[in-house]
C-alpha positions as CSV (number, residue, x, y, z in Angstrom):
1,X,87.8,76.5,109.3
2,X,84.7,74.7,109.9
3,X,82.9,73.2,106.5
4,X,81.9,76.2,104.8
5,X,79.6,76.1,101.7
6,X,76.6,77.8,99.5
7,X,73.7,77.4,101.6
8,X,71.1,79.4,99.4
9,X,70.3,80.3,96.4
10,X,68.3,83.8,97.3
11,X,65.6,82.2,95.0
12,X,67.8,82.2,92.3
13,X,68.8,78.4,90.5
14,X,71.8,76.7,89.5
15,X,71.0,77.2,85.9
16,X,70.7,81.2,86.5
17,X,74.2,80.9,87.9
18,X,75.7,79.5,84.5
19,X,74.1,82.0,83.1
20,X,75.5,85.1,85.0
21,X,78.6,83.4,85.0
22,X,78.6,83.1,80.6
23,X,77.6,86.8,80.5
24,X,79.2,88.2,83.1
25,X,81.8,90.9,81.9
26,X,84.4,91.2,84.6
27,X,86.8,88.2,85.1
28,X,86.9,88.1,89.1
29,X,82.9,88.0,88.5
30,X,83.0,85.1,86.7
31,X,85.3,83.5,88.9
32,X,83.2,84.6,92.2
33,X,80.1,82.6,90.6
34,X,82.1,79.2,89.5
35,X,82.7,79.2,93.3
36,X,79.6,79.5,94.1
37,X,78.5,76.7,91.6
38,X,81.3,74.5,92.5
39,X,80.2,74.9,96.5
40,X,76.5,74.6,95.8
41,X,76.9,71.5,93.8
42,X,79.1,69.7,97.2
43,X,82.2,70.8,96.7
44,X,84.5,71.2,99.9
45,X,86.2,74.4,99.5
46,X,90.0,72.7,99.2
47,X,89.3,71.7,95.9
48,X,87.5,74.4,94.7
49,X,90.3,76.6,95.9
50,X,92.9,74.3,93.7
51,X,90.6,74.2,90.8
52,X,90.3,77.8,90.8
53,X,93.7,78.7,91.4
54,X,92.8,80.0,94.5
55,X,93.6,80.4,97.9
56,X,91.2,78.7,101.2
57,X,90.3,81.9,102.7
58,X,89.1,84.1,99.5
59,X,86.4,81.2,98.8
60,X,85.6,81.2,102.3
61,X,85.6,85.2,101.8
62,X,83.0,84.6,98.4
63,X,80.8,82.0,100.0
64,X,80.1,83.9,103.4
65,X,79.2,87.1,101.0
66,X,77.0,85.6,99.1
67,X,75.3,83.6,102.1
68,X,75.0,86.6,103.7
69,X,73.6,89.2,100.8
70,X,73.1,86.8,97.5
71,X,73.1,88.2,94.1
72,X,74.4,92.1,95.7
73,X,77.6,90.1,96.5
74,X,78.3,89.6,93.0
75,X,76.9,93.3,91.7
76,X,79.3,95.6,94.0
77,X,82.6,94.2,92.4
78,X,81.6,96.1,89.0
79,X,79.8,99.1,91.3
80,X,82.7,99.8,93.3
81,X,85.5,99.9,90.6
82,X,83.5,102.5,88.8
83,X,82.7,104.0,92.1
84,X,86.0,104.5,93.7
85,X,87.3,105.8,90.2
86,X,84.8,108.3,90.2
87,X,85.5,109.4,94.1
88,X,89.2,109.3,93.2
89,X,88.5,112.5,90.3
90,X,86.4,114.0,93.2
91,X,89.2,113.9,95.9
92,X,91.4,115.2,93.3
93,X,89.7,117.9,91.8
94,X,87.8,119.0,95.4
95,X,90.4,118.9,98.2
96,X,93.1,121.2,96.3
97,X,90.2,123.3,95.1
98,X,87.7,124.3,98.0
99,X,87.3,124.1,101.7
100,X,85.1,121.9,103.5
101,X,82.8,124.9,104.5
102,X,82.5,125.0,101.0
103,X,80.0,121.6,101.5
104,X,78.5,122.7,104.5
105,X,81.2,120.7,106.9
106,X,83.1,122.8,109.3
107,X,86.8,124.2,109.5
108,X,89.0,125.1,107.2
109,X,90.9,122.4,106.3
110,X,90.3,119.4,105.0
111,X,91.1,115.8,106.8
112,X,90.6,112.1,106.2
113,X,87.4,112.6,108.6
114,X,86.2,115.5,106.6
115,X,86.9,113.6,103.2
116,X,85.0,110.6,104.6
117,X,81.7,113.0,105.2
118,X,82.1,114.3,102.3
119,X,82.3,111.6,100.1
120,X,79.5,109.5,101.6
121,X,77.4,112.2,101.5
122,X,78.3,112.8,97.9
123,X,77.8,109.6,96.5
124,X,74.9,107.9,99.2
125,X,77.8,105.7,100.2
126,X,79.7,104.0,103.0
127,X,83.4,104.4,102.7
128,X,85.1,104.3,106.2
129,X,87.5,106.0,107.2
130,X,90.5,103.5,106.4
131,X,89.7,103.2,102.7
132,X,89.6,106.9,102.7
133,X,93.1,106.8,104.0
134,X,94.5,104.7,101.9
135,X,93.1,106.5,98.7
136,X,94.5,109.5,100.1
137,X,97.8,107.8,100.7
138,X,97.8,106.6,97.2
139,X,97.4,110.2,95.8
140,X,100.4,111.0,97.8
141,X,98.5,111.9,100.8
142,X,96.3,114.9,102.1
143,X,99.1,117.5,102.7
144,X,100.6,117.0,99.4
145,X,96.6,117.4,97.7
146,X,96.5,120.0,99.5
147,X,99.5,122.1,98.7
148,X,99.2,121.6,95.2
């Protein structure tokens, strides 16, 4: 890969970045902002991946996030656990329950499609249709929600 690093700061400064990263609550947050530091101060992503413990392509995966979107890079990790815990008690309690007329969707049974819709209009989101999949999979898949 070509040299990769932090090129902005969104307006934010190195010194707001130490302080995220001492008051941050989730590990994996803490470790996404010492990359950023690290790569903002010069360092080539090699040894910030063996610092780190790390592999080449997940600070490549940090650095283009936060190039691209800044400080929402580092807010979504904590947002989407919660999230897709809360969506997983939805699929759970919904799908066996009700059918997707029930929420204005049409048919009568429910599939990954119809989850997708559901669940994006439920919660202002964006899930696609793969992550859907493989949360259904994970509960065992839509047939066996279903059924129960």
């Amino acid at each position: 890969m070509p040299h990769v690093k932090v090129n902005t700061l969104h307006g934010s400064t190195p010194e707001f970045l130490e302080k995220l990263h001492d008051i941050a609550s989730l590990e994996i947050r803490k470790l996404r902002i010492r990359t950023l530091i690290l790569s903002f101060s010069g360092k080539p992503v090699r040894e910030i991946a063996n610092e780190l413990m790390m592999d080449k392509e997940t600070v490549y995966r940090y650095i283009h996030n936060w190039n691209s979107v800044g400080l929402q890079s580092l807010s979504l990790i904590e947002f989407r656990q919660n999230q897709d815990g809360e969506v997983f008690k939805t699929i759970k309690h919904v799908l066996p329950n009700s059918l997707p007329s029930d929420y204005n969707l049409k048919g009568k049974m429910w599939t990954i499609e119809k989850t997708r819709v559901f669940i994006n209009k439920k919660y202002n989101t964006n899930y696609n249709f793969y992550k859907i999949r493989r949360m259904l999979c994970e509960m065992g898949g839509i047939k066996a929600l279903i059924a129960r």
